[in-house]
MIFITI-100372 format. One line per 10 residues: number of its first residue (from 1); their letters; for each residue x, y, z of C-alpha. Coordinates in Angstrom, 1 decimal. Each point is the difference from the previous one (the first is absolute). Layout:
# residues N
NUM = A = X:Y:Z; ...
//
This chain:
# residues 572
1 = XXXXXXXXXX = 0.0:0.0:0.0; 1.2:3.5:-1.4; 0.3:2.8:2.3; -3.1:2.0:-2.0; -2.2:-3.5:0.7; 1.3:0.2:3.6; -1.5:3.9:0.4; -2.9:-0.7:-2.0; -1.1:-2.7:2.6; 0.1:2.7:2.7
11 = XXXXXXXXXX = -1.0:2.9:-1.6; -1.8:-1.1:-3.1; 1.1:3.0:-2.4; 3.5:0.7:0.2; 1.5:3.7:-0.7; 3.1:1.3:-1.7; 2.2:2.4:-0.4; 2.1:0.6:-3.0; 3.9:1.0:0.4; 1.7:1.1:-3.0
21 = XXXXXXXXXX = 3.0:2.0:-1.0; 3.0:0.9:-2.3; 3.3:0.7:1.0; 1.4:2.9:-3.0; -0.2:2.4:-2.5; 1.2:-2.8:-2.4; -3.3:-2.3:0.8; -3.4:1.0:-1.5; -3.1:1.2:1.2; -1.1:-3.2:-2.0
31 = XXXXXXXXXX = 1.6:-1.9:2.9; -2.1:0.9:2.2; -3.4:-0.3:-2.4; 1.5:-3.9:-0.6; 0.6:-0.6:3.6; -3.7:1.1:0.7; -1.5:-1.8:-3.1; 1.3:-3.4:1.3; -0.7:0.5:4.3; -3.5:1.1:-1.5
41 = XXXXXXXXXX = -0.2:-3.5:-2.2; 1.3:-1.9:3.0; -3.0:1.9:2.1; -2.8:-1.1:-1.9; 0.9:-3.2:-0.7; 0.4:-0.6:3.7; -3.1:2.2:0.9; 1.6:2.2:2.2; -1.1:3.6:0.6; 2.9:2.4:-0.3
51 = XXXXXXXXXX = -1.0:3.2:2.3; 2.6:2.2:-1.2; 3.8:0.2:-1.4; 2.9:1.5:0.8; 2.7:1.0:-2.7; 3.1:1.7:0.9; 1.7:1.5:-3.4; 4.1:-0.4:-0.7; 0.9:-1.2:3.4; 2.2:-2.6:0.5
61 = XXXXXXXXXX = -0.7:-3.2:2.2; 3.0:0.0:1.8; -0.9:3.5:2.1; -2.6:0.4:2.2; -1.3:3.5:-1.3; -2.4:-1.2:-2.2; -3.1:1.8:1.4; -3.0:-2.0:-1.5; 1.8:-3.2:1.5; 0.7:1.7:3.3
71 = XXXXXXXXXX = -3.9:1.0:0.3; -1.3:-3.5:-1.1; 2.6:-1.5:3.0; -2.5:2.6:2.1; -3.3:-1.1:-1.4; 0.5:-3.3:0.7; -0.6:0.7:3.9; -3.9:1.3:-0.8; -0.5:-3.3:-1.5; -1.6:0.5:-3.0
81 = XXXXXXXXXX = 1.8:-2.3:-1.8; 1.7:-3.7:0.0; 1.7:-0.1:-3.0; 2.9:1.9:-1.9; 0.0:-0.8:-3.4; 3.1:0.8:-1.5; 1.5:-0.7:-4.1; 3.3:-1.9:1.5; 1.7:0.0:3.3; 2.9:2.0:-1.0
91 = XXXXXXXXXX = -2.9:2.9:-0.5; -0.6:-0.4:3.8; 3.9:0.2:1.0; 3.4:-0.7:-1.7; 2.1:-0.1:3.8; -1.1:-3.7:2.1; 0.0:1.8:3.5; -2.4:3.0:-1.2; -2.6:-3.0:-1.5; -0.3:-2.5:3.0
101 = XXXXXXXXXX = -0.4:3.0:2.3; -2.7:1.8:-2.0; -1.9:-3.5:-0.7; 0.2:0.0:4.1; -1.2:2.5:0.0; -3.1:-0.8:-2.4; -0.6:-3.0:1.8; -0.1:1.4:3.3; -3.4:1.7:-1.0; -1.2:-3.1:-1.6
111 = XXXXXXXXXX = 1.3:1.0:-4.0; 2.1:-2.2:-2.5; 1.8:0.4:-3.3; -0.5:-1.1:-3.2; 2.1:-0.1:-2.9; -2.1:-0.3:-3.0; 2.5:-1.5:-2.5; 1.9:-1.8:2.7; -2.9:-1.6:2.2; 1.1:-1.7:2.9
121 = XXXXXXXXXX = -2.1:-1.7:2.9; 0.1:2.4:3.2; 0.9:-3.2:2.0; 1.9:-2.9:-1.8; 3.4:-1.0:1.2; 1.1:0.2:-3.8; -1.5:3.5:-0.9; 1.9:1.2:2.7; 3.5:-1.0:-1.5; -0.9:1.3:-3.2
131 = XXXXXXXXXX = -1.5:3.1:1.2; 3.5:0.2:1.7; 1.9:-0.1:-3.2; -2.0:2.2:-2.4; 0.5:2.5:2.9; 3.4:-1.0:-0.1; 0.4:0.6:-3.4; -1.6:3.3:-0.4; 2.5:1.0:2.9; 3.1:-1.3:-2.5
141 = XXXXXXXXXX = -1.8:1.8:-3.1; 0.2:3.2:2.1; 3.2:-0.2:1.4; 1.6:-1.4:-3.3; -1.4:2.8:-1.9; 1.3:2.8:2.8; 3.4:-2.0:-0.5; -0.1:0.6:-3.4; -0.5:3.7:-0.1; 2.7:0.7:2.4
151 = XXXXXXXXXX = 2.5:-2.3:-1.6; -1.0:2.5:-3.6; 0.4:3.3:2.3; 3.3:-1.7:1.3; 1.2:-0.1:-3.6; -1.1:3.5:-0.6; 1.6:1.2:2.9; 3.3:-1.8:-1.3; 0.3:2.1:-3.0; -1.0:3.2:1.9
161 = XXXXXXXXXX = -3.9:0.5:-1.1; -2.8:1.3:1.9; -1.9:-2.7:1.4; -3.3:1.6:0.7; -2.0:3.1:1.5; 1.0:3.6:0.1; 3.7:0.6:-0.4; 2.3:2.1:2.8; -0.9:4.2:0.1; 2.7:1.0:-2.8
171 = XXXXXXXXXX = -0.1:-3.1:-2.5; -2.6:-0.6:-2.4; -0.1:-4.0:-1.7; 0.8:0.4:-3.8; -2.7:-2.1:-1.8; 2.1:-1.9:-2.9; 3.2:-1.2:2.9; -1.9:0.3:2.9; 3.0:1.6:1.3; 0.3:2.9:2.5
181 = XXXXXXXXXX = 0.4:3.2:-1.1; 0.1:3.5:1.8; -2.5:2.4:0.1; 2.2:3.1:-0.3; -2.7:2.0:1.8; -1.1:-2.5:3.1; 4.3:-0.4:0.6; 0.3:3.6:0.9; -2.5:-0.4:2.5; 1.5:-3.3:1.3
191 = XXXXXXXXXX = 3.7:1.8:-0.3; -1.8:2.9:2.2; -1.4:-3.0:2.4; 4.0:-1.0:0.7; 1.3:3.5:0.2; -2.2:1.0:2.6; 0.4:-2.7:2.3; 3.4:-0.2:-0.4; 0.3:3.4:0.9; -1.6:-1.0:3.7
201 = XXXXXXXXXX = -3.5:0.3:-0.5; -2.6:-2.3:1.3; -3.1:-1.4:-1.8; -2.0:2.9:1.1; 1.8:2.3:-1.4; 0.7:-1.9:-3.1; -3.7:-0.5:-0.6; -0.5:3.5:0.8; 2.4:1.1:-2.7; -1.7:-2.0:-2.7
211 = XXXXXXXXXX = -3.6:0.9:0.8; 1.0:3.4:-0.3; 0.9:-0.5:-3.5; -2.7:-1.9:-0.9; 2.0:-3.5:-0.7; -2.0:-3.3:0.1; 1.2:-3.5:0.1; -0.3:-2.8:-2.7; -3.4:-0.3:0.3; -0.7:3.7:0.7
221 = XXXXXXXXXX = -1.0:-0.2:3.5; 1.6:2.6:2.6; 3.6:-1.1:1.7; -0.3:-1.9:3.4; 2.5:-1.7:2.0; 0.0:-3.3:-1.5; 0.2:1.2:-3.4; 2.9:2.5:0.4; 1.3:-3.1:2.7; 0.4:-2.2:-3.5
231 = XXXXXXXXXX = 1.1:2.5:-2.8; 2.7:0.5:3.2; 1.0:-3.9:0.6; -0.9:-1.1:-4.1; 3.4:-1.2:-1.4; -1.3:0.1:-3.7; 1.3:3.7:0.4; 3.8:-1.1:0.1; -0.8:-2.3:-3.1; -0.3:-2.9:1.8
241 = XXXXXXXXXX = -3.6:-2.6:-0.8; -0.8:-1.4:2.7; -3.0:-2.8:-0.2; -1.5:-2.6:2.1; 0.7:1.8:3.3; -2.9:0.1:1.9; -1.3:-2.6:2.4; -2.9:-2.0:-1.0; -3.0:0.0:1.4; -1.7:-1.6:2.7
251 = XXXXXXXXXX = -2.3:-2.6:0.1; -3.0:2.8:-0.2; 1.5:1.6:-2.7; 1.8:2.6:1.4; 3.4:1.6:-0.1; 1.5:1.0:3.5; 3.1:1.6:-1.4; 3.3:-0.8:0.0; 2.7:-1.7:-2.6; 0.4:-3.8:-0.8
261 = XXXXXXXXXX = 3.5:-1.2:0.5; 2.8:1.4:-2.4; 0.2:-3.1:-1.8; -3.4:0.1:-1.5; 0.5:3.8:-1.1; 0.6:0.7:-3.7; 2.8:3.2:-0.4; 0.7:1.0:-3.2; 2.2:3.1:-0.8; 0.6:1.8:-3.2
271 = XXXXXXXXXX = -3.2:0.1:-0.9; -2.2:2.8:0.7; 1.5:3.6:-0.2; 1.1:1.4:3.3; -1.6:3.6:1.1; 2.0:-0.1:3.5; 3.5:-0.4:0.6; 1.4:-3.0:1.9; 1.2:2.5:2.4; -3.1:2.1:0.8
281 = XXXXXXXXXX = -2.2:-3.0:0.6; 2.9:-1.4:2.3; -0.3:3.0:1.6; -4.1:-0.1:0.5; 0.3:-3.6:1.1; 2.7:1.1:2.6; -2.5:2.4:1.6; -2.8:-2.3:-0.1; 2.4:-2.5:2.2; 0.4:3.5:2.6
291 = XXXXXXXXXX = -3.1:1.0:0.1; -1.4:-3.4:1.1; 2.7:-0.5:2.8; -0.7:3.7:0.8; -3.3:-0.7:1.4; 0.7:-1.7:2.6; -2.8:1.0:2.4; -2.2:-3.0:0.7; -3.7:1.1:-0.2; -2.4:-3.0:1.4
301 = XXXXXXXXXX = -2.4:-1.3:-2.7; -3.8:0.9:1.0; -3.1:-1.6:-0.9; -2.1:2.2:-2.3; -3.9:-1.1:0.4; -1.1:2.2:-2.9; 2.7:-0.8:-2.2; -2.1:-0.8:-3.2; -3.3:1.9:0.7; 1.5:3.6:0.2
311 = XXXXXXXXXX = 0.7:2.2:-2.9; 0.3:3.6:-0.8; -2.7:2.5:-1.0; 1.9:2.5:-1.5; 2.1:-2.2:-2.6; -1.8:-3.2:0.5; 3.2:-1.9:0.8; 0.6:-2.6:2.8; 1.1:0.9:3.7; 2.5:-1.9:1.4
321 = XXXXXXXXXX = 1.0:-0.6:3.5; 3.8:2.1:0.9; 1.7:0.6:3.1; 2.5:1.9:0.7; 2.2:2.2:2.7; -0.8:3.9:0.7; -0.8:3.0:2.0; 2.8:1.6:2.3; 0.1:-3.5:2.1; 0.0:-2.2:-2.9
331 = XXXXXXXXXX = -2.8:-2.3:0.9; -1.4:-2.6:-2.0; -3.0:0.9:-2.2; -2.9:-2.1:-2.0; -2.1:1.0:-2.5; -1.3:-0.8:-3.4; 1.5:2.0:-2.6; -1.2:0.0:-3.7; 2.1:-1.3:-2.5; 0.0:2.1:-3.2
341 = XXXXXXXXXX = 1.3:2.5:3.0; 2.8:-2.1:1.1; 1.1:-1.6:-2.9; -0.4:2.4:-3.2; -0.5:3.3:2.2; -3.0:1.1:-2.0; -3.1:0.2:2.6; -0.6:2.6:2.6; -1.6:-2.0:2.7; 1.5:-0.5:3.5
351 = XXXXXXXXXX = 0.4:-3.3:1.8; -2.8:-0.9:3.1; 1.2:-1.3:2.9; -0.7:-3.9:0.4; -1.5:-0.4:3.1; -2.4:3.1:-0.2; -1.6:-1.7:-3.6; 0.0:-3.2:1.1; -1.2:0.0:2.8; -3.7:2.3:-1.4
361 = XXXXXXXXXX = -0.1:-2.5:-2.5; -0.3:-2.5:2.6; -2.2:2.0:2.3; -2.7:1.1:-2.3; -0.4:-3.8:-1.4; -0.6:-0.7:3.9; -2.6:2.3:0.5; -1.8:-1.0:-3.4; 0.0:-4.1:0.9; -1.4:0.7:4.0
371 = XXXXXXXXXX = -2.9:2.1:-1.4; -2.5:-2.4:-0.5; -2.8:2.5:-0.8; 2.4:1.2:-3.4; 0.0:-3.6:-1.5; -3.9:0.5:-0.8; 0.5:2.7:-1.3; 2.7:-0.8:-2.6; -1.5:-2.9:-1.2; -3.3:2.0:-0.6
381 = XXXXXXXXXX = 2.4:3.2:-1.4; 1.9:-2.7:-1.8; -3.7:-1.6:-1.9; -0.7:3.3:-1.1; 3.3:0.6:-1.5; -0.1:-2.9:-1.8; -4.0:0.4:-1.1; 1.1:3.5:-1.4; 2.8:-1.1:-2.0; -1.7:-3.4:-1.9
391 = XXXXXXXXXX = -4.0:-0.2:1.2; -0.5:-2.2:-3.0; 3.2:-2.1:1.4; -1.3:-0.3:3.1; -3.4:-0.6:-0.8; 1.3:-3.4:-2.1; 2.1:-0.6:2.9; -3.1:-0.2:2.3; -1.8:-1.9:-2.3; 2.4:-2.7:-0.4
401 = XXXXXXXXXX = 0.3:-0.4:3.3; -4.0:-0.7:0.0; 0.5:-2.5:-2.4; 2.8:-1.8:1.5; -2.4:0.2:3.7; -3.2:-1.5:-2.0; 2.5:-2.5:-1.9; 0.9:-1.0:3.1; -3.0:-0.3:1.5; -2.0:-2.3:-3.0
411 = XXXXXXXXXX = 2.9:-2.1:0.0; -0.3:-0.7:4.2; -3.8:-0.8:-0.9; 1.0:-2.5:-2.7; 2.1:-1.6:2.3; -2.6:-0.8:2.3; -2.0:-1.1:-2.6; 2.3:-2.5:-1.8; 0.7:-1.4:3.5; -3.5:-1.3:-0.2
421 = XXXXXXXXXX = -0.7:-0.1:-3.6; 2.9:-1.6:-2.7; -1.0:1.6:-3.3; 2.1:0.6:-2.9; -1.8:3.1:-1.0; 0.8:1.2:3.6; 3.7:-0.7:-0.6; 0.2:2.1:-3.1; -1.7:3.1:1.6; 2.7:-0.1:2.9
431 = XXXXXXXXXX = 2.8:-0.1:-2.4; -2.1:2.5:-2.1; 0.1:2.2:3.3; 3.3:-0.2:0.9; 1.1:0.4:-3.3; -1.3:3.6:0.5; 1.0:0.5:3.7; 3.6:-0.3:-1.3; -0.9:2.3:-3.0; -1.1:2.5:2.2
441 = XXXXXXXXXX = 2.7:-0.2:2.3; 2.9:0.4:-2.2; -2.4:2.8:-1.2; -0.1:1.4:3.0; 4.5:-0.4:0.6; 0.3:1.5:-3.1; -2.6:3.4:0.3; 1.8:0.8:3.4; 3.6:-0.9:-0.7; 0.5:1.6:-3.4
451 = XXXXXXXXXX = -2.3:3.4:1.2; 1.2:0.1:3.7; -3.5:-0.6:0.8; 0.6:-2.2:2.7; -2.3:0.0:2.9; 1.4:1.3:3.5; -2.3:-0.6:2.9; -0.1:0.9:3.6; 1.3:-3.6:1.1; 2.9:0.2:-2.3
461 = XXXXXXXXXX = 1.1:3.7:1.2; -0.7:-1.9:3.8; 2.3:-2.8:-1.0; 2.8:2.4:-1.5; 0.4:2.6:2.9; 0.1:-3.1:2.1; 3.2:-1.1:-1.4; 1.2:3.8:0.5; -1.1:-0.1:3.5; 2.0:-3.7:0.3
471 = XXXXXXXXXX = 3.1:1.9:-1.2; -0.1:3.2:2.0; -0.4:-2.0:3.0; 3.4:-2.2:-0.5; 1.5:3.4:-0.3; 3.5:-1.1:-1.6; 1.9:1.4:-2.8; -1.4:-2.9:-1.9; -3.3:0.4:0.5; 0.3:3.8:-1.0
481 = XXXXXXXXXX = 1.9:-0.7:-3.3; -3.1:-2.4:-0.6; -2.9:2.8:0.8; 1.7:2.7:-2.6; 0.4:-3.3:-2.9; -3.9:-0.9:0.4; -1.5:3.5:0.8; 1.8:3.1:-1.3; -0.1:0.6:-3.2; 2.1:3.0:-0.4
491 = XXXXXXXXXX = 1.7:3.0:1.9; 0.3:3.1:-1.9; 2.4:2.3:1.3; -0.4:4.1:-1.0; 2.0:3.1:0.7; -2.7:0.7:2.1; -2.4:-2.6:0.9; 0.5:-4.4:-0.4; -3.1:-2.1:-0.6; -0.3:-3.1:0.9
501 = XXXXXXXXXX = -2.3:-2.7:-2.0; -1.5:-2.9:1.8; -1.2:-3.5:-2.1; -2.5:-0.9:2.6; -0.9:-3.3:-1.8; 1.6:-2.1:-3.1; -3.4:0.1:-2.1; -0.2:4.0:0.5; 1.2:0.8:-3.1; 0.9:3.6:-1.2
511 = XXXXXXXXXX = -1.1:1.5:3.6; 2.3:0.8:3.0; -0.8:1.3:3.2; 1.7:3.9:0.5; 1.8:1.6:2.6; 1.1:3.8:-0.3; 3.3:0.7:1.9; 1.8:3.4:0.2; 3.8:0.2:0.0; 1.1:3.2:2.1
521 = XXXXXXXXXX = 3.5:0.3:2.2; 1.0:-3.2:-1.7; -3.1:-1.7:2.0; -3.2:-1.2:-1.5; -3.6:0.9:1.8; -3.1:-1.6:-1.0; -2.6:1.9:-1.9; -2.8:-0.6:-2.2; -2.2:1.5:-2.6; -2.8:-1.2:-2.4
531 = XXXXXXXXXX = 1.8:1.8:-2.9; 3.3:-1.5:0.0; 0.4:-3.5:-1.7; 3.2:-2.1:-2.2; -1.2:-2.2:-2.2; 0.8:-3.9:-0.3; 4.4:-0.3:0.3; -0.4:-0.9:-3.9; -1.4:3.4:-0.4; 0.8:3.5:0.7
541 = XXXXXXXXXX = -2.2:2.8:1.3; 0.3:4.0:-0.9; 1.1:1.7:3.5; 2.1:2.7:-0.8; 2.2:1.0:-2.5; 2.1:-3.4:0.4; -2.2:-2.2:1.0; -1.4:-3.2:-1.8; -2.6:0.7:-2.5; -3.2:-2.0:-1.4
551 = XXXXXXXXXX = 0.5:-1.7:-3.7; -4.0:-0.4:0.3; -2.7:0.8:2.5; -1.1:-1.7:2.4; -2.9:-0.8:2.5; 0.0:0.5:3.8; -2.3:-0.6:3.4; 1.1:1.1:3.4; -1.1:-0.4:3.4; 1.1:2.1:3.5
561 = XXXXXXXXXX = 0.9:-2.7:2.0; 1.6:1.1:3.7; 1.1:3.0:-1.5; 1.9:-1.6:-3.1; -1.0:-0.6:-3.2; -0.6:-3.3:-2.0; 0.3:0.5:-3.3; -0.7:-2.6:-2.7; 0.7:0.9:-3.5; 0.7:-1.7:-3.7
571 = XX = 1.1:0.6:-3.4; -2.1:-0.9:-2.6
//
């Protein structure tokens, strides 16, 4: 017995979900159309209802940022589906460790795979060692194919030809050698780069300098310090290629910095034209080597609750914890500090002390989650939003949710009745009826997940500020990085005011609860006021002459609730 027989016997209709995706530019849309055309012949044939399909364009197996996939893996907890239908495994995953935990994963709520073109039975001993080895060999296929490239770019590098993506500021690729050549206009500005800093000055200043004269890097963005921190440390200035030199990435993907061992590293000299002497960049490297044994100080590492959720209002850029020594008595100060500030000296906003943010932040969400008369009230605020926005939406919504109640209860009734009456014509109404329950219920999944109409209720806010009120009262660092991850949505830190955005609950979407704060004597002081609002983090709102400002408008309720406001707002 299959594994669709063994579902039909327990559930009688079985549902599925299709998964299907392609992995490049070089694959064609057609892919995907033949990937559905044969899951979709493989559905009817085994009369399975397919309640919906995720398809994830030119993304790669072996990665987990393939979105579609990623919100399927999700899905599967609502359990509204027991199958993934998918054209071959290797469409599923190419890496053996990202499959068997993902199928866990499906299993755990009670969903299996299926390959359609490479069928195997869920439980069989010998399924299992040849599910092993297809898996296997898409894993080979992969990492043979990634072999291949770099051994081609190895080659390349060999003879001294760009390998890929944008060349170094001062070089441009010439098209028939792929050779480097210079770019007699980007080498002054890397030749000014070197004569500055060799001259004594730091980063600051450098960046400084070149803003002043308008110069952009490669890819026309404004200097920072890691960009001017590798023109500095880039041999290809001296003439010397260098390929192959980074370290690889982790087992998530990602690249932690640092060099692989000088044995694996390709040098090749002779062939690109110098723009620095060997002397000068001797000369920057030697100063690089003082400055880091120069700072000797030791300031302790802090933790940084908001690091993540706070950004700045004024150039929209990210603030980032910093700590450092001043004042007459040289104490030890924390704040967050924004970026574009610190790093390409282009904003205008000033740093907020740590403690005095965080610490609001975490305040204010206390006084929301122990009010139980506001949780009414921003479910009822929170209806009318959504009523206002899509009435027609909603109105389905409701009405499917009708269906699925009266589905329900007609199929409960027939149950009774075929306990004491076996007819055949009974049998094919139930299956008639729960072929429709289903129908309406993926209905249902799909109206609220793709319109963020999903419905929030006064036992689901209960349920969520009860895990708030769990973490306040272990009151541990822990605990307080976790209340910021679930619950504030953003911080946005003015010249003269922050504002910080509270996600109250997951299926809120597009509205955030809104607190007012004024920054004065580098403190902040709570106010509030009906007329002041920021839009959704993705969004700006107009507030000044630099301040974010609406694309498209937007609709908005509000409520006074203890003297603050809640605010629930959306794009359309």
């Amino acid at each position: 017995m299959n594994i669709i027989e063994k579902i039909r016997l327990k559930k009688q209709v079985v549902r599925a979900v299709i998964y299907a995706r392609f992995s490049s530019d070089n694959q064609r849309e057609e892919s995907i159309e033949a990937q559905l055309r044969a899951i979709k012949d493989y559905a009817n044939k085994n009369n399975l209802i397919v309640v919906n399909e995720y398809i994830d364009k030119a993304k790669s197996a072996t990665t987990d940022n393939r979105p579609q996939f990623l919100q399927m893996i999700a899905d599967s907890k609502e359990e509204i589906f027991d199958l993934v239908l998918v054209h071959k495994l290797d469409r599923f995953a190419r890496n053996r460790q990202d499959s068997i935990g993902y199928r866990m994963e499906l299993k755990r709520h009670g969903v299996s795979l299926i390959s359609v073109l490479e069928y195997l039975d869920d439980e069989s001993p010998e399924s299992l060692i040849l599910e092993s080895i297809l898996e296997a060999m898409a894993e080979y296929y992969s990492k043979n194919l990634a072999r291949e490239v770099h051994k081609g770019m190895k080659e390349n590098a060999l003879k001294g030809q760009h390998t890929g993506g944008h060349p170094p500021l001062g070089y441009d690729v010439n098209p028939q050698t792929k050779m480097l050549v210079i770019n007699p206009k980007e080498a002054e500005v890397v030749k000014l780069i070197f004569n500055l800093y060799t001259q004594g000055k730091g980063y600051g200043a450098v960046i400084d300098e070149l803003n002043l004269r308008n110069y952009r890097t490669k890819n026309g963005k404004h200097f920072a310090h890691g960009s001017l921190s590798g023109i500095i440390r880039n041999e290809k200035y001296i003439g010397l290629y260098i390929f192959n030199k980074s370290a690889a990435k982790d087992v998530d993907g990602i690249r932690h910095g640092g060099s692989k061992d000088e044995s694996e590293i390709i040098k090749v000299e002779g062939v690109v034209p110098p723009i620095i002497s060997k002397e000068t960049f001797q000369l920057a490297q030697e100063i690089i080597k003082k400055r880091v044994r120069g700072d000797s100080r030791k300031i302790p590492k802090h933790i940084y609750v908001l690091s993540g959720k706070i950004i700045c209002g004024e150039c929209h850029g990210a603030f980032i914890g910093h700590s450092r020594y001043a004042g007459r008595s040289k104490s030890l100060q924390v704040a967050y500090r924004c970026s574009v500030r610190k790093n390409k000296h282009m904003c205008v906003n000033k740093e907020v002390r740590r403690e005095y943010i965080e610490k609001i932040a975490l305040r204010k969400l206390a006084e929301i989650v122990y009010d139980e008369a506001f949780i009414s009230q921003l479910v009822k605020v929170y209806g009318n939003y959504q009523l206002g926005k899509n009435a027609e939406l909603v109105k389905r919504r409701e009405d499917l949710k009708e269906n699925i109640i009266q589905f329900s209860k007609e199929i409960d009734n027939l149950l009774i009745l075929a306990s004491k009456v076996s007819s055949e014509a009974l049998a094919n109404k139930l299956t008639e009826l729960e072929h429709l329950k289903i129908q309406s219920e993926a209905e249902y999944q799909r109206l609220c997940n793709n319109n963020n109409l999903k419905e929030v209720t006064e036992d689901m806010i209960k349920d969520s500020f009860k895990i708030v009120k769990q973490l306040f009262e272990a009151s541990d660092l822990r605990s307080c990085k976790k209340l910021i991850e679930l619950y504030v949505e953003k911080v946005v830190i003015y010249r003269d005011e922050a504002i910080v955005l509270y996600r109250l609950h997951p299926d809120m979407v597009h509205s955030c609860y809104e607190i007012l704060l004024n920054r004065s004597s580098g403190t902040l002081a709570d106010t509030t006021s009906p007329n002041d609002c920021v839009g959704e983090p993705s969004e700006v709102v107009l507030r000044g002459s630099k301040r974010y400002s609406f694309t498209s408008s937007r609709k908005k309720l509000q409520i006074q609730v203890n003297n603050c406001v809640l605010q629930l707002f959306c794009t359309p």
